[in-house]
C-alpha positions as CSV (number, residue, x, y, z in Angstrom):
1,X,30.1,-5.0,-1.8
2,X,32.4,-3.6,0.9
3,X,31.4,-6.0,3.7
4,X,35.4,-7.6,2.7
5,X,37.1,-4.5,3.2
6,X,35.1,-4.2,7.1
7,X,36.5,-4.4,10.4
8,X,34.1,-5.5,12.9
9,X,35.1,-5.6,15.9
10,X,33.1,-6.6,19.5
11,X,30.4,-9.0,18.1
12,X,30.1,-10.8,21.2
13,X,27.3,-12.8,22.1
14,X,25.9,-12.8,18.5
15,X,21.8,-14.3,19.1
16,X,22.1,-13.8,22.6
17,X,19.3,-12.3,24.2
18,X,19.2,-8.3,24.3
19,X,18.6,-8.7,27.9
20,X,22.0,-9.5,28.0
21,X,23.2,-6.1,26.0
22,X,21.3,-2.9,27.1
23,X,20.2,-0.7,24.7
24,X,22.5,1.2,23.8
25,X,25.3,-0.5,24.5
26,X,28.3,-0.7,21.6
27,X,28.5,-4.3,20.1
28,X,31.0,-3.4,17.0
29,X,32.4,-0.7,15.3
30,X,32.7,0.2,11.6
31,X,35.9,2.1,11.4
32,X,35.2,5.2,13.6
33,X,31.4,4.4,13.7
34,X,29.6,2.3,15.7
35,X,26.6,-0.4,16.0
36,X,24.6,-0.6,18.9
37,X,22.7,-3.3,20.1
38,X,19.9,-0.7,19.9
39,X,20.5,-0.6,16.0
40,X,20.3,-4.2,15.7
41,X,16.8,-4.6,17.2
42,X,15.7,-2.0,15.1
43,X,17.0,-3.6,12.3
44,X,15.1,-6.7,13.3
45,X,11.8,-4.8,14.2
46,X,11.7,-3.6,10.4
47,X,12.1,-6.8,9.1
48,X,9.8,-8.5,11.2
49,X,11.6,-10.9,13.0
50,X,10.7,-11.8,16.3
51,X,13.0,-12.4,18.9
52,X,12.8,-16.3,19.2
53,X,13.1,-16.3,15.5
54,X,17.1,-14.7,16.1
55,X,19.7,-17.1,15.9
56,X,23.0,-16.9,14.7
57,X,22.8,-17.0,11.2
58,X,20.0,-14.4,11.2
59,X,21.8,-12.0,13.6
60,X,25.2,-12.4,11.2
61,X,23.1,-11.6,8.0
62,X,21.3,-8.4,9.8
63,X,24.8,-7.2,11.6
64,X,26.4,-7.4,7.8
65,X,23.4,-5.5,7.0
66,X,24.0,-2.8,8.9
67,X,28.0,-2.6,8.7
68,X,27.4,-2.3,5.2
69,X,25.5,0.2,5.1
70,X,27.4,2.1,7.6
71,X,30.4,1.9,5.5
72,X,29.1,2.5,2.5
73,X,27.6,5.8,3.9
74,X,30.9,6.9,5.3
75,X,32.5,6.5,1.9
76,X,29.5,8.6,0.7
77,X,30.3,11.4,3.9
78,X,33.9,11.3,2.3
79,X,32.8,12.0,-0.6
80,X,30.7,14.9,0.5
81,X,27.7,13.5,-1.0
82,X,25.5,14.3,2.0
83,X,26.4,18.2,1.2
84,X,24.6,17.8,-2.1
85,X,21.3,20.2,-2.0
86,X,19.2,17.6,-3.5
87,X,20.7,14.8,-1.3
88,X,19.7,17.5,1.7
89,X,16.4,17.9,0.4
90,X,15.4,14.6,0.2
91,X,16.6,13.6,3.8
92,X,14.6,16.3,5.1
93,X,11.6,14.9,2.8
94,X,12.2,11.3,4.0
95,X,12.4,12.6,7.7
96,X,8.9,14.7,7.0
97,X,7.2,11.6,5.5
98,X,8.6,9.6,8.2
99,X,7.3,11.7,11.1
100,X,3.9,12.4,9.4
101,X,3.1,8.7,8.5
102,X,4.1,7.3,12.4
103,X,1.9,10.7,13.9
104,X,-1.2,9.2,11.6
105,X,-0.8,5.6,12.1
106,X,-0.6,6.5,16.0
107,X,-3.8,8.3,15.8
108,X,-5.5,5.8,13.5
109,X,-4.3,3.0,16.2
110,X,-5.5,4.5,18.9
111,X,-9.2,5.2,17.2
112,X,-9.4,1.4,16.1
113,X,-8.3,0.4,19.6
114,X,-11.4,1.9,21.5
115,X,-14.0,0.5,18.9
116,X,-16.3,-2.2,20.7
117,X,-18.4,-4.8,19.7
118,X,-21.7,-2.0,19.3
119,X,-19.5,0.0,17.2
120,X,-18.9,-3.2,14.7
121,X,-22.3,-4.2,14.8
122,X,-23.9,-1.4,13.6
123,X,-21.4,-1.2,10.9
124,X,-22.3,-4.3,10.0
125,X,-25.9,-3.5,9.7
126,X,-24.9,-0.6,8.2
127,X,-23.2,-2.1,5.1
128,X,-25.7,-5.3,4.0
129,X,-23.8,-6.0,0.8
130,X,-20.3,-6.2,2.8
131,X,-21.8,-8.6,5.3
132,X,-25.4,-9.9,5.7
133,X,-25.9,-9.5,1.4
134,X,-22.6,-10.0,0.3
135,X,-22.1,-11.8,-3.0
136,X,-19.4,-13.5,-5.4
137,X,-19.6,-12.7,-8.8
138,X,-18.0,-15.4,-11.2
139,X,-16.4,-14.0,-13.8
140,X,-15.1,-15.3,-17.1
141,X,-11.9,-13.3,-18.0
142,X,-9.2,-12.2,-20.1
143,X,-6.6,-10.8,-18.3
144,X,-4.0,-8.3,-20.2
145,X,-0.3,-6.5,-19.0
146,X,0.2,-3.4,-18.1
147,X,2.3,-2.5,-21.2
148,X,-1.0,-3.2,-23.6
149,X,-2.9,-0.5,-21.5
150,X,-2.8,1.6,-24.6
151,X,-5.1,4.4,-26.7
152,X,-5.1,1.8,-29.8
153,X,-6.7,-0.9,-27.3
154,X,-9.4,1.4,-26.4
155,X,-10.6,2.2,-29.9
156,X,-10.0,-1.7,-30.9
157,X,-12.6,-3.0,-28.0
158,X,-14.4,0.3,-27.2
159,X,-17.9,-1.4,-29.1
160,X,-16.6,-4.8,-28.0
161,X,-20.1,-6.8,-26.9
162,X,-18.4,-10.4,-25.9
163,X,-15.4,-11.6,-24.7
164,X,-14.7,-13.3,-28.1
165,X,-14.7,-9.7,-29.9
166,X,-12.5,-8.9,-27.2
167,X,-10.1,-11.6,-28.1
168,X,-10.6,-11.1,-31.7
169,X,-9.4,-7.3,-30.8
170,X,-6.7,-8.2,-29.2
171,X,-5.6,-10.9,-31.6
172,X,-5.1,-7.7,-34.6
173,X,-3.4,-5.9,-32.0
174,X,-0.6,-8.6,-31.2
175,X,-1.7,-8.1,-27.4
176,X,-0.4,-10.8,-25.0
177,X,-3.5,-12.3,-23.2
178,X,-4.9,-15.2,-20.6
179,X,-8.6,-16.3,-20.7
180,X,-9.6,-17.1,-17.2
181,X,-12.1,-17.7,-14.7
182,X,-12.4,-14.9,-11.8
183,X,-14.2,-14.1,-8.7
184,X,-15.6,-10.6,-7.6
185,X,-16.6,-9.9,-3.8
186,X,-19.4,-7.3,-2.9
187,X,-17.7,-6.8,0.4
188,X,-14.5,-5.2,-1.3
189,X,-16.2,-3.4,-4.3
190,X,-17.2,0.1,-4.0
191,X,-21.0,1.0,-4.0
192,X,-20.9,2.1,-7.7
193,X,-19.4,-0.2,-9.2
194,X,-21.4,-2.8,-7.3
195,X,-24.8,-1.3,-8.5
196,X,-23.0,-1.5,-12.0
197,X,-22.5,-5.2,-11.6
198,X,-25.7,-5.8,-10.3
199,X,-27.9,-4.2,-12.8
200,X,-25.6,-5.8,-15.8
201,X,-27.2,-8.1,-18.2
202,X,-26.2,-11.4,-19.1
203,X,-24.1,-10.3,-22.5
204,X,-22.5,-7.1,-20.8
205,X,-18.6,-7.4,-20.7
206,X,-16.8,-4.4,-18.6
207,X,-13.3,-3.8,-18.2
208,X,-11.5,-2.5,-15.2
209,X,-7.5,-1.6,-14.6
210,X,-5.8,-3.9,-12.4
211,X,-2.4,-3.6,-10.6
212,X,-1.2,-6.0,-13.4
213,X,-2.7,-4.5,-16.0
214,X,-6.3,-4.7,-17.1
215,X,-9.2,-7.3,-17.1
216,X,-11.9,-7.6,-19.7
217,X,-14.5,-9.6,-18.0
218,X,-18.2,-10.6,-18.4
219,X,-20.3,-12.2,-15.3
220,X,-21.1,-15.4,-15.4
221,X,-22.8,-16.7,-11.7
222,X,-23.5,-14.6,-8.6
223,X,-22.9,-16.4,-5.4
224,X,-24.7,-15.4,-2.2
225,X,-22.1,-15.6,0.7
226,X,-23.6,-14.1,4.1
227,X,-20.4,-13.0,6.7
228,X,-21.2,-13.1,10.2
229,X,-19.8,-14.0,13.8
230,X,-15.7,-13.5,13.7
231,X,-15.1,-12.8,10.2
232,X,-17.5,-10.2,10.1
233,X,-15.9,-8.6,13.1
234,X,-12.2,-9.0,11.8
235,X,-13.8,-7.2,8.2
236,X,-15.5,-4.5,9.7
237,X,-12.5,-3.7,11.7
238,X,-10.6,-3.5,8.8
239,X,-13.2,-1.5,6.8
240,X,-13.7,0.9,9.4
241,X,-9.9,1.1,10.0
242,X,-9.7,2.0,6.4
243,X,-12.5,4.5,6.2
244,X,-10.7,6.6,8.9
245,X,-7.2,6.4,7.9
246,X,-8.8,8.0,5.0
247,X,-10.7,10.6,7.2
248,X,-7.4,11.3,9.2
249,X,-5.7,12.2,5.7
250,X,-8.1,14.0,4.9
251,X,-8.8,16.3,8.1
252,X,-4.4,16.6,7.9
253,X,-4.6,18.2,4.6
254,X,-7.4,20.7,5.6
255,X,-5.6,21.8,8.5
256,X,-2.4,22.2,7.0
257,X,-4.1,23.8,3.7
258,X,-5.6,26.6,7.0
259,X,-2.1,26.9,8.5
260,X,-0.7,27.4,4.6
261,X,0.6,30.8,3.3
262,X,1.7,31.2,-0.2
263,X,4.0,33.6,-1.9
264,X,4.0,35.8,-5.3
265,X,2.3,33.6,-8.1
266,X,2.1,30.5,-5.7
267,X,-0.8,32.1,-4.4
268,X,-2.7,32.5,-7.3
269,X,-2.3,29.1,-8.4
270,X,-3.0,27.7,-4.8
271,X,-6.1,30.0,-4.8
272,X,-7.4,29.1,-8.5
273,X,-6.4,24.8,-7.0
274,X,-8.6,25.3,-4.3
275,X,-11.4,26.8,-6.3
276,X,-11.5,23.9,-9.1
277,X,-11.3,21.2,-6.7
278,X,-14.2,18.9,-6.9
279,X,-16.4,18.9,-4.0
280,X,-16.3,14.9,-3.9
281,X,-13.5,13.2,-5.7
282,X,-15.3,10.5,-8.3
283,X,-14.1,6.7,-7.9
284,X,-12.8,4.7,-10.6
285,X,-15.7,2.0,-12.1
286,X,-15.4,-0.3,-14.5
287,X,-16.8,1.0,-18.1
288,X,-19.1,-1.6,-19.8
């Protein structure tokens, strides 16, 4: 930490209102930089705090946020870090990312903004199994780390038929596990993998990776749960949301892919990428 070795100067009116201090306007200094009150309410606009929520103690913690940074960065000028040509590349990669991501969410906003209630609707009666036929499925579980997620774990369960082979599999491979009970919802499963569910019979145990690790898992009950009225609404929003962030990403990388010109053996392999792509890019589904 540096924060001890800081002069800050100028913090007057700490939690006052910004009303109060203009944007812009210099409320301390770091050495020979400075922090403007603009700074600080961008510093509370990333982390979410409102402005009734800013009193003191959150204003000092956020200020020695900044200063701190600030200083640390000017040691790092000093040093003539910031020369570096990796250091170079990735501000200007941070920047790009930066820039592209606000450009799309912009867009994205303004497409959600103008959808209506007729829009939602026939999205909703577009999708029964999200809304009108959605379902839970019950599962009974066993629930491994990511660290297990291994080629021997394959070939120990690949002709596993129950969730006590499973077990047993796991047991000669020392592999940390947690039996459990689960719940799948149609609304958030894609159409594949739903069908898969769907059409399983009662002994049929499937396995799917999870963002902490993988789940072995058989299904037990299916519950019918209809969404309609405002939770159907708020869903479909979200789905549709989703479905054209996606289509925004997509459309971006066709048109710069168009505006792209590639050089000596770039070309080729940008030409011979383009060729092999798939036409439709497959989703992920649990195996049984």
């Amino acid at each position: 930490m540096v924060g001890a070795s800081v002069a800050v100067l100028l913090l007057a009116g700490c939690g006052k209102k910004s009303a109060e201090h203009p944007v812009g306007q210099v409320i301390a200094h770091v050495g020979q930089d400075e922090i403007t009150q603009q700074e600080l309410d961008n510093e509370f606009r990333l982390a979410n705090v409102p402005a009734d929520k800013r009193d003191d103690a959150i204003t000092k913690k956020a200020l020695l946020e900044i200063v701190t940074r600030k200083a640390v960065a000017r040691q790092a000028v000093t040093a003539k870090i910031d020369r570096e040509p990796t250091i170079q590349l990735d501000l200007l990669r941070d920047k790009e990312q930066m820039l592209a991501r606000t450009l799309l969410q912009r867009k994205l906003s303004a497409q959600v903004a103008g959808l209506g209630q007729a829009d939602l609707d026939q999205y909703i009666t577009n999708h029964p199994t999200q809304f009108a036929n959605r379902v839970i499925f019950i599962t009974d579980q066993i629930e491994i780390p990511p660290q297990a997620l291994t080629a021997e774990l394959g070939a120990a369960t690949k002709d596993a038929k129950t969730l006590a082979q499973v077990e047993q599999a796991l047991a000669g491979l020392k592999t940390p596990s947690r039996r459990s009970t689960g719940a799948l919802d149609s609304a958030s499963l894609p159409p594949q993998v739903l069908q898969q569910l769907q059409s399983n019979h009662a002994d049929d145990v499937f396995f799917v990776r999870t963002g902490a690790g993988g789940v072995f898992f058989k299904i037990t009950d299916t519950q019918s749960k209809p969404l309609a009225g405002a939770d159907a609404n708020n869903l479909a929003r979200q789905l549709i949301a989703k479905e054209k962030a996606e289509a925004l990403s997509q459309q971006s990388s066709a048109d710069a892919q168009n505006l792209a010109t590639y050089e000596g053996d770039y070309a080729r392999i940008a030409k011979e990428a383009a060729k092999d792509a798939p036409k439709d890019a497959p989703k992920d589904a649990p195996p049984k």
